[in-house]
Structures are given as structure tokens and as C-alpha cells.
ZAROKOL-310961 format. One record per residue: residue number from 1; x, y, z of N, C-alpha, C, CB in turn. Coordinates in steps of 0.1 Angstrom, whole numbers, plus 5000, padded with zeros to 4 digits. Glycine has a CB too. Example, Ala and Ser with C-alpha at 12.3 -4.5 7.8 and 13.67 -1.06 7.14 Angstrom:
BEGIN
nr=1; n_c1=5132; n_c2=4943; n_c3=5078; ca_c1=5123; ca_c2=4955; ca_c3=5078; c_c1=5132; c_c2=4967; c_c3=5078; cb_c1=5113; cb_c2=4955; cb_c3=5090;
nr=2; n_c1=5128; n_c2=4978; n_c3=5071; ca_c1=5137; ca_c2=4989; ca_c3=5071; c_c1=5129; c_c2=5000; c_c3=5079; cb_c1=5141; cb_c2=4994; cb_c3=5057;
! end
This chain:
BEGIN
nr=1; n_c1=5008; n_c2=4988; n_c3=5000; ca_c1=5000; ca_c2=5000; ca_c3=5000; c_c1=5009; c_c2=5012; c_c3=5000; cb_c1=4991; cb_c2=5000; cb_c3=5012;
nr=2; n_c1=5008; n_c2=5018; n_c3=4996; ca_c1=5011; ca_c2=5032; ca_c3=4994; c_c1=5012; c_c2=5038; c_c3=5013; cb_c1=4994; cb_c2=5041; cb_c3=4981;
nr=3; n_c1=5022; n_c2=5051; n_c3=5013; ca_c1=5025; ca_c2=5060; ca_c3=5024; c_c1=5009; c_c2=5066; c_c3=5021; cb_c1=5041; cb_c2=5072; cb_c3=5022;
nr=4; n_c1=5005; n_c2=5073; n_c3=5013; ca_c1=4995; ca_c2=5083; ca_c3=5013; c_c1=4981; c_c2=5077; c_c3=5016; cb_c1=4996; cb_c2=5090; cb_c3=5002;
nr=5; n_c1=4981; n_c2=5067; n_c3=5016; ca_c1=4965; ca_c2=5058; ca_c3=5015; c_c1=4964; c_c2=5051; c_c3=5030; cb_c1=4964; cb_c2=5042; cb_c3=5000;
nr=6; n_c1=4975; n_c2=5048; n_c3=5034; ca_c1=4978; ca_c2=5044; ca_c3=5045; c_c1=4978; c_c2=5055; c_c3=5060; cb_c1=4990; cb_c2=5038; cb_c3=5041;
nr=7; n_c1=4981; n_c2=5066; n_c3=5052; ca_c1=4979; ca_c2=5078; ca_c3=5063; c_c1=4967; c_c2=5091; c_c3=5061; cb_c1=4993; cb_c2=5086; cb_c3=5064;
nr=8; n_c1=4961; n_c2=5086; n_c3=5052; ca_c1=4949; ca_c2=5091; ca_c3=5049; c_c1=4939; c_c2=5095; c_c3=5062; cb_c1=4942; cb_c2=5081; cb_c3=5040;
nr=9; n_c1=4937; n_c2=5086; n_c3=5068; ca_c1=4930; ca_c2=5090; ca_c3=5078; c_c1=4939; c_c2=5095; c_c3=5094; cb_c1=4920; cb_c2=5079; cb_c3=5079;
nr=10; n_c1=4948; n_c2=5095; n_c3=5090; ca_c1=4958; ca_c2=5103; ca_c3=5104; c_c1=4957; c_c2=5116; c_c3=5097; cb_c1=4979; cb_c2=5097; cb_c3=5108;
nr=11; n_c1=4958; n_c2=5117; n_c3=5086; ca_c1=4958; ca_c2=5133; ca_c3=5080; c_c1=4943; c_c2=5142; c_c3=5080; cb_c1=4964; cb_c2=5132; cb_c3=5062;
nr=12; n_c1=4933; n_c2=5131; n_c3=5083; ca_c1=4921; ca_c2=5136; ca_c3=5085; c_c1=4917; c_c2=5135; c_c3=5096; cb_c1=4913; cb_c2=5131; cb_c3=5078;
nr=13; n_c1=4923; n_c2=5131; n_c3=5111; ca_c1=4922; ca_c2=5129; ca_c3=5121; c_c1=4928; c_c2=5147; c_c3=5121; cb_c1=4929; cb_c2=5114; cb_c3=5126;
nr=14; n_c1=4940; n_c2=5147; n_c3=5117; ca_c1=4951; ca_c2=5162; ca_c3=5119; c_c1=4945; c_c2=5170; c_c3=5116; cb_c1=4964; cb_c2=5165; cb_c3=5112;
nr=15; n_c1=4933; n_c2=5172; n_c3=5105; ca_c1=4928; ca_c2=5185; ca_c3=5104; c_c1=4914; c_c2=5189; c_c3=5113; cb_c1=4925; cb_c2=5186; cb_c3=5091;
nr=16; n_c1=4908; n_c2=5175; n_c3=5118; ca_c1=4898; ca_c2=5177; ca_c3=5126; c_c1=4901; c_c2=5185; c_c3=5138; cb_c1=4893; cb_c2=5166; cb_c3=5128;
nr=17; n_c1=4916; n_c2=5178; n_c3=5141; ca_c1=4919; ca_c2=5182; ca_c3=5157; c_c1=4927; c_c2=5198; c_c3=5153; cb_c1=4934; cb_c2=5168; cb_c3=5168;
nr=18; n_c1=4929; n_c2=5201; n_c3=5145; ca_c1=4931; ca_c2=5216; ca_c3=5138; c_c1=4921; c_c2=5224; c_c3=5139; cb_c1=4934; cb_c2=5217; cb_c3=5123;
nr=19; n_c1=4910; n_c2=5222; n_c3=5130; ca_c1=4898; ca_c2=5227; ca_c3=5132; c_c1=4893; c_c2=5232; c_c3=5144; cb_c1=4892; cb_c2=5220; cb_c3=5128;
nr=20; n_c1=4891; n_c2=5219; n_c3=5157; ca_c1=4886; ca_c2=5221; ca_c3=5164; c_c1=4894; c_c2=5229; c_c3=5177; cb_c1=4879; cb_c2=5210; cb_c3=5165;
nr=21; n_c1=4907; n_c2=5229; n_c3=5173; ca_c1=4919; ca_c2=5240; ca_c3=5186; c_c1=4912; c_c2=5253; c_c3=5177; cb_c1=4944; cb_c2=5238; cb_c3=5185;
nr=22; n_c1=4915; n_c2=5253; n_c3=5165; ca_c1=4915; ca_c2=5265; ca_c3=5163; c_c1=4897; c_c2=5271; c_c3=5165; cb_c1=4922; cb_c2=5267; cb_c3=5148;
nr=23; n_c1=4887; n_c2=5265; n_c3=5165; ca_c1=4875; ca_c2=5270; ca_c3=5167; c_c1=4875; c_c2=5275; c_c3=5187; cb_c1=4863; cb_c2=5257; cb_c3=5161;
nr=24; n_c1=4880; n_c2=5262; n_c3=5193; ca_c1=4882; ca_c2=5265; ca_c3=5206; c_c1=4888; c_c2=5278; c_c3=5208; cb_c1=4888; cb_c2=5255; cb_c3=5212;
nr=25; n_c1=4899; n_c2=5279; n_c3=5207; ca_c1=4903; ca_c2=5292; ca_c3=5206; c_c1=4895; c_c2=5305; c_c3=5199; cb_c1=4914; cb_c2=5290; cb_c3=5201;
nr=26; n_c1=4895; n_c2=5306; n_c3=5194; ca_c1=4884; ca_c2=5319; ca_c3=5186; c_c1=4869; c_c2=5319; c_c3=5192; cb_c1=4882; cb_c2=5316; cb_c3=5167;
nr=27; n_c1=4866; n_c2=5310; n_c3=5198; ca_c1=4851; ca_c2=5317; ca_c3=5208; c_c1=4854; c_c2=5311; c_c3=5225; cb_c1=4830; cb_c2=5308; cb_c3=5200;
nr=28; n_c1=4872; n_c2=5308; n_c3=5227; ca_c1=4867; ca_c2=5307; ca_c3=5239; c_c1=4858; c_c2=5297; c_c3=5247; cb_c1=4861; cb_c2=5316; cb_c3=5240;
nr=29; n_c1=4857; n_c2=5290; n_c3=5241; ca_c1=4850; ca_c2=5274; ca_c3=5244; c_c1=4849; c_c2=5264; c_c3=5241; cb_c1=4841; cb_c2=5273; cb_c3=5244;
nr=30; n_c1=4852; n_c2=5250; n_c3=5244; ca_c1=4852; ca_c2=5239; ca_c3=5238; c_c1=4839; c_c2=5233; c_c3=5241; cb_c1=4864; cb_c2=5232; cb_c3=5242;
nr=31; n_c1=4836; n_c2=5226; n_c3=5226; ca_c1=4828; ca_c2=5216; ca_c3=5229; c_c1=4826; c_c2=5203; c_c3=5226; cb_c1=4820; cb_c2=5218; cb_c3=5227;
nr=32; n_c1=4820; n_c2=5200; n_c3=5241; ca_c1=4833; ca_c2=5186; ca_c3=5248; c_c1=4824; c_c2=5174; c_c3=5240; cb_c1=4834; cb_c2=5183; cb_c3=5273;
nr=33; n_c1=4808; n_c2=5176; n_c3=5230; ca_c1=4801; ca_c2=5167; ca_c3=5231; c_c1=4788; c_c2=5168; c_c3=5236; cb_c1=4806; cb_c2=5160; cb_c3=5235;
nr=34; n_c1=4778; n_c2=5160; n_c3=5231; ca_c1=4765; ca_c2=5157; ca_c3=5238; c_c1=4760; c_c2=5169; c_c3=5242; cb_c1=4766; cb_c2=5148; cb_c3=5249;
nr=35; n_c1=4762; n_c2=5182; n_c3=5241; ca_c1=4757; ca_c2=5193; ca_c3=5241; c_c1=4764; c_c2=5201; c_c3=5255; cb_c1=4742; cb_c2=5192; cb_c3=5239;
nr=36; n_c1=4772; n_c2=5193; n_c3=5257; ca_c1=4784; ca_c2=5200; ca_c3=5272; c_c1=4793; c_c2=5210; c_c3=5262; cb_c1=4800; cb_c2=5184; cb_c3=5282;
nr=37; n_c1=4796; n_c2=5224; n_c3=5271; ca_c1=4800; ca_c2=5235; ca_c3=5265; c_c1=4812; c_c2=5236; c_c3=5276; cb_c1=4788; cb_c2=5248; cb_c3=5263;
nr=38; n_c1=4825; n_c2=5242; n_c3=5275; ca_c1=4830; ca_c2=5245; ca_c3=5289; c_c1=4836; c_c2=5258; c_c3=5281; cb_c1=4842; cb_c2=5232; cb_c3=5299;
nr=39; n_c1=4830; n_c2=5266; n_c3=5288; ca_c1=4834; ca_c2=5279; ca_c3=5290; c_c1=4847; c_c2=5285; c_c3=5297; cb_c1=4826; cb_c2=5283; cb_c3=5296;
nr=40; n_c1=4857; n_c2=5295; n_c3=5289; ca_c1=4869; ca_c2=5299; ca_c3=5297; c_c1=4865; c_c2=5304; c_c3=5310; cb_c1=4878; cb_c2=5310; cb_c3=5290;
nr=41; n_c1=4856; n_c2=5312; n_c3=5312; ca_c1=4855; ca_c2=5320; ca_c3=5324; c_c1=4852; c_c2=5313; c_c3=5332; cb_c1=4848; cb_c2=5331; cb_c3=5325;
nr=42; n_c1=4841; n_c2=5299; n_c3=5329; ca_c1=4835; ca_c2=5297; ca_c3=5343; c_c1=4843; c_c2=5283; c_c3=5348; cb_c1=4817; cb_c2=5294; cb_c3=5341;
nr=43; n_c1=4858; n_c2=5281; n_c3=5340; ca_c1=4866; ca_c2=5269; ca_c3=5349; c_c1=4878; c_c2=5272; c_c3=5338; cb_c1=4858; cb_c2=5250; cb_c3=5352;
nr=44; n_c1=4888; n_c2=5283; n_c3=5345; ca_c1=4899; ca_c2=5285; ca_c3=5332; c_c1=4908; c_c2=5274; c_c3=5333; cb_c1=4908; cb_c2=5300; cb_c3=5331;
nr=45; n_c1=4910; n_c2=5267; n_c3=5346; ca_c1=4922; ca_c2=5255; ca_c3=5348; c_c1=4915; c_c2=5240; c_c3=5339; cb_c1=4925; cb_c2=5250; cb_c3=5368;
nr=46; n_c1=4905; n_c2=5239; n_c3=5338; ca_c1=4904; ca_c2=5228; ca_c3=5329; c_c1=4899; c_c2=5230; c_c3=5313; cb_c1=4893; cb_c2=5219; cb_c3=5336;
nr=47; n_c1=4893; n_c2=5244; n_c3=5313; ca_c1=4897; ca_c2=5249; ca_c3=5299; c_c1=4908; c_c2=5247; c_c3=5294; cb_c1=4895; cb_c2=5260; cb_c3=5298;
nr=48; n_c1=4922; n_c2=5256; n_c3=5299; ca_c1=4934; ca_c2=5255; ca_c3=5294; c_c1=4937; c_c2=5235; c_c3=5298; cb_c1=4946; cb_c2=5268; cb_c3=5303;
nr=49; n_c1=4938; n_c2=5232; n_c3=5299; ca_c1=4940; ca_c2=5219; ca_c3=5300; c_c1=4933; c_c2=5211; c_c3=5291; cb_c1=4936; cb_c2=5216; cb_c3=5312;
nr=50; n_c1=4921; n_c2=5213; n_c3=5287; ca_c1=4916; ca_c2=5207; ca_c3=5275; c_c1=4919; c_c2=5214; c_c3=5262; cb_c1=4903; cb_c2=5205; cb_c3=5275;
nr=51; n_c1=4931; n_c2=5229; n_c3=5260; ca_c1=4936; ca_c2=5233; ca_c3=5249; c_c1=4947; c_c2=5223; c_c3=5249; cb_c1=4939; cb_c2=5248; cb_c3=5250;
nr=52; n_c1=4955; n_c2=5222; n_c3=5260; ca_c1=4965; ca_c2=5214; ca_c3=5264; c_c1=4966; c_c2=5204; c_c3=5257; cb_c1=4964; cb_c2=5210; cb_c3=5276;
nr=53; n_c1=4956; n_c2=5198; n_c3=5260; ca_c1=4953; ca_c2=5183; ca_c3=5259; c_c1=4950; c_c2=5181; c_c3=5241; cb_c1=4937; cb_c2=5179; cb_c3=5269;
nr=54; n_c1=4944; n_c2=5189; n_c3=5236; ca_c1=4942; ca_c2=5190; ca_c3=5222; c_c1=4956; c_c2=5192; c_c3=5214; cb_c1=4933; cb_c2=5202; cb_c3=5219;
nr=55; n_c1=4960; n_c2=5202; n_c3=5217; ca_c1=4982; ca_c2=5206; ca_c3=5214; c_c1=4982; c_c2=5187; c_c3=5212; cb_c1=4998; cb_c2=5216; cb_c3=5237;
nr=56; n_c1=4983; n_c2=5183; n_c3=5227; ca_c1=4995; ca_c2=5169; ca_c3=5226; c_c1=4985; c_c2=5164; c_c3=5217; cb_c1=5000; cb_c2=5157; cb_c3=5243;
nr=57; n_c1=4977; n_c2=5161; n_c3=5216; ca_c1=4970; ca_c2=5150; ca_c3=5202; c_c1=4974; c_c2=5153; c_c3=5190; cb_c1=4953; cb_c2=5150; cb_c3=5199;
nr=58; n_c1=4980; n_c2=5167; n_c3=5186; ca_c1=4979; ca_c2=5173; ca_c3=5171; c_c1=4994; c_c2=5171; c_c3=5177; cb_c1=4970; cb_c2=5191; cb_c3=5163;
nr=59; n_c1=5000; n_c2=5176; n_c3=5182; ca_c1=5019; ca_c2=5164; ca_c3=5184; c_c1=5019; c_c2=5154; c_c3=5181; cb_c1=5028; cb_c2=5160; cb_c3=5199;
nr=60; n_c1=5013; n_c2=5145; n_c3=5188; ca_c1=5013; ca_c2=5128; ca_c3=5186; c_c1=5009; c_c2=5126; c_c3=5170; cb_c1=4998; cb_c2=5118; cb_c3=5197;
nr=61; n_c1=4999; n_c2=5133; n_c3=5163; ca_c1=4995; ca_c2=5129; ca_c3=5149; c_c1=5007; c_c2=5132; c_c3=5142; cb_c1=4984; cb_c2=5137; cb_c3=5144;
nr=62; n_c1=5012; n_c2=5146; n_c3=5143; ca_c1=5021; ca_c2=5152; ca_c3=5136; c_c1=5033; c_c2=5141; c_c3=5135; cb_c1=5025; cb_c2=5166; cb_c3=5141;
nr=63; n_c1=5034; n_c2=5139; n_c3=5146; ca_c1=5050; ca_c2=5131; ca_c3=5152; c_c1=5046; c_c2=5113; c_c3=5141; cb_c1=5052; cb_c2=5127; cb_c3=5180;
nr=64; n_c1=5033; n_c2=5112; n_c3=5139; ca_c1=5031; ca_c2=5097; ca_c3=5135; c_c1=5033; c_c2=5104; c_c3=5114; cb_c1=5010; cb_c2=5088; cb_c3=5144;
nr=65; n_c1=5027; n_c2=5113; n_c3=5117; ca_c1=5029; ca_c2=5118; ca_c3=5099; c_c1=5045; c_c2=5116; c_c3=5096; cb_c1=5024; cb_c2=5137; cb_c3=5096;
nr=66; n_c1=5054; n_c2=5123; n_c3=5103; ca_c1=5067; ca_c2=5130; ca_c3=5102; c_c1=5078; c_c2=5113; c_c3=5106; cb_c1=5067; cb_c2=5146; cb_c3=5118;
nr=67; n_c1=5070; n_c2=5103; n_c3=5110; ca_c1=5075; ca_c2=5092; ca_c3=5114; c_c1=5070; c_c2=5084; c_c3=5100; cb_c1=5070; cb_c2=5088; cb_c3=5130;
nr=68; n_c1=5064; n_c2=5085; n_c3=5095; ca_c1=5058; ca_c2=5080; ca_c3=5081; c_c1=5063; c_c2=5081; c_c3=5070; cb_c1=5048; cb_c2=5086; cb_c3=5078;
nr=69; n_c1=5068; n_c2=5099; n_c3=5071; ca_c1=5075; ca_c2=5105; ca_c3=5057; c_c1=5089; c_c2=5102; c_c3=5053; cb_c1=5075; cb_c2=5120; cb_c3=5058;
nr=70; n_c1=5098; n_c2=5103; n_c3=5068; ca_c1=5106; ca_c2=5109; ca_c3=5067; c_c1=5117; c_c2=5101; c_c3=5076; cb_c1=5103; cb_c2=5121; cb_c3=5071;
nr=71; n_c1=5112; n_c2=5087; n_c3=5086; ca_c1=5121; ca_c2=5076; ca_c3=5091; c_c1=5117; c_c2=5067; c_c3=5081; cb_c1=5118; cb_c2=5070; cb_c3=5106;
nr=72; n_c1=5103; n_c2=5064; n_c3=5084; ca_c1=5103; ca_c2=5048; ca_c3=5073; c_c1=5104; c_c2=5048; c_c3=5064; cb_c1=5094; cb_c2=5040; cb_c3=5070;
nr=73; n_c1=5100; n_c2=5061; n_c3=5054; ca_c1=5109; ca_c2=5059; ca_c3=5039; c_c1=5122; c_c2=5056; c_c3=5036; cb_c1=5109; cb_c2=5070; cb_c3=5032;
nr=74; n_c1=5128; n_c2=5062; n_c3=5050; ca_c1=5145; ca_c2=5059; ca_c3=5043; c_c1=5150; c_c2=5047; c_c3=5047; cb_c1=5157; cb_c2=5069; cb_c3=5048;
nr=75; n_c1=5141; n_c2=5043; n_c3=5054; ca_c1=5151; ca_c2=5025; ca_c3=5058; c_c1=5148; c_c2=5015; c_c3=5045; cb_c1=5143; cb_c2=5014; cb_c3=5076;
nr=76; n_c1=5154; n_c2=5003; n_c3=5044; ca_c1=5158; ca_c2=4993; ca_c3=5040; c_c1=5145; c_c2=4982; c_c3=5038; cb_c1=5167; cb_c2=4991; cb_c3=5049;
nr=77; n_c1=5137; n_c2=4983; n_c3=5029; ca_c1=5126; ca_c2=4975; ca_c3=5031; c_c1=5132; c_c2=4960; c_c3=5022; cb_c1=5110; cb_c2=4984; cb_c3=5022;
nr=78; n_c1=5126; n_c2=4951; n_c3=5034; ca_c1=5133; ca_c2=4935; ca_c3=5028; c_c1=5120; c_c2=4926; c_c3=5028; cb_c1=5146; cb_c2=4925; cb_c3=5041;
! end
């Protein structure tokens, strides 16, 4: 199989979790689901913490894309 067919959906996983930092950020609220809202003002330590927490998921994707492109292409396939 192909690199690109094979990471198709990590690269669509990466823009969802893009999307949704960057919507979180621009109104200030995440939404967590099921119609739960968490607002900055009314709990800013687990707000930032679920920005937090969003960052390391779009790392981990990035780091699995960048581990895709750019280690396993260059090794030695037998």
C-alpha cells in the first residue's frame, strides 16, 4: 500500500483536531460533546487543560505523519 492511503486518515484525524483547537480558541469554548459547552471564564484550569490536551493529540499525529514521511521511507525494506 502506498504512504499516502495508508495515512489518509491520520491526516484527516490532523485536520479535525486543527479545526477544532482553532474554533476552541476563537470563541473561547470547547465543545466537549453531547451538548456540554466549557466555558473559559467559568473553569479556566480545565479549559486550558483541554487546549492542552488538544496541542499533545495534534503532536502525537504530527510526530506519527513526520515518522511516516521521513524515518520509514528511508530504511531498508526486505
Amino acid at each position: 500500500m502506498h504512504v499516502l492511503t495508508m495515512l489518509l486518515p491520520v491526516f484527516l484525524a490532523f485536520a479535525l483536531m486543527l479545526c477544532k483547537l482553532f474554533n476552541s480558541l476563537r470563541t473561547m469554548e470547547v465543545q466537549m460533546g453531547m451538548g456540554v459547552v466549557l466555558l473559559r471564564y467559568e473553569s479556566p484550569s480545565l479549559f486550558w487543560f483541554v487546549i492542552a490536551f488538544q496541542c499533545l493529540v495534534i503532536g502525537a499525529l504530527l510526530a506519527i505523519i513526520y515518522c511516516a514521511f521521513f524515518i520509514l521511507s528511508n530504511q531498508v525494506m526486505s
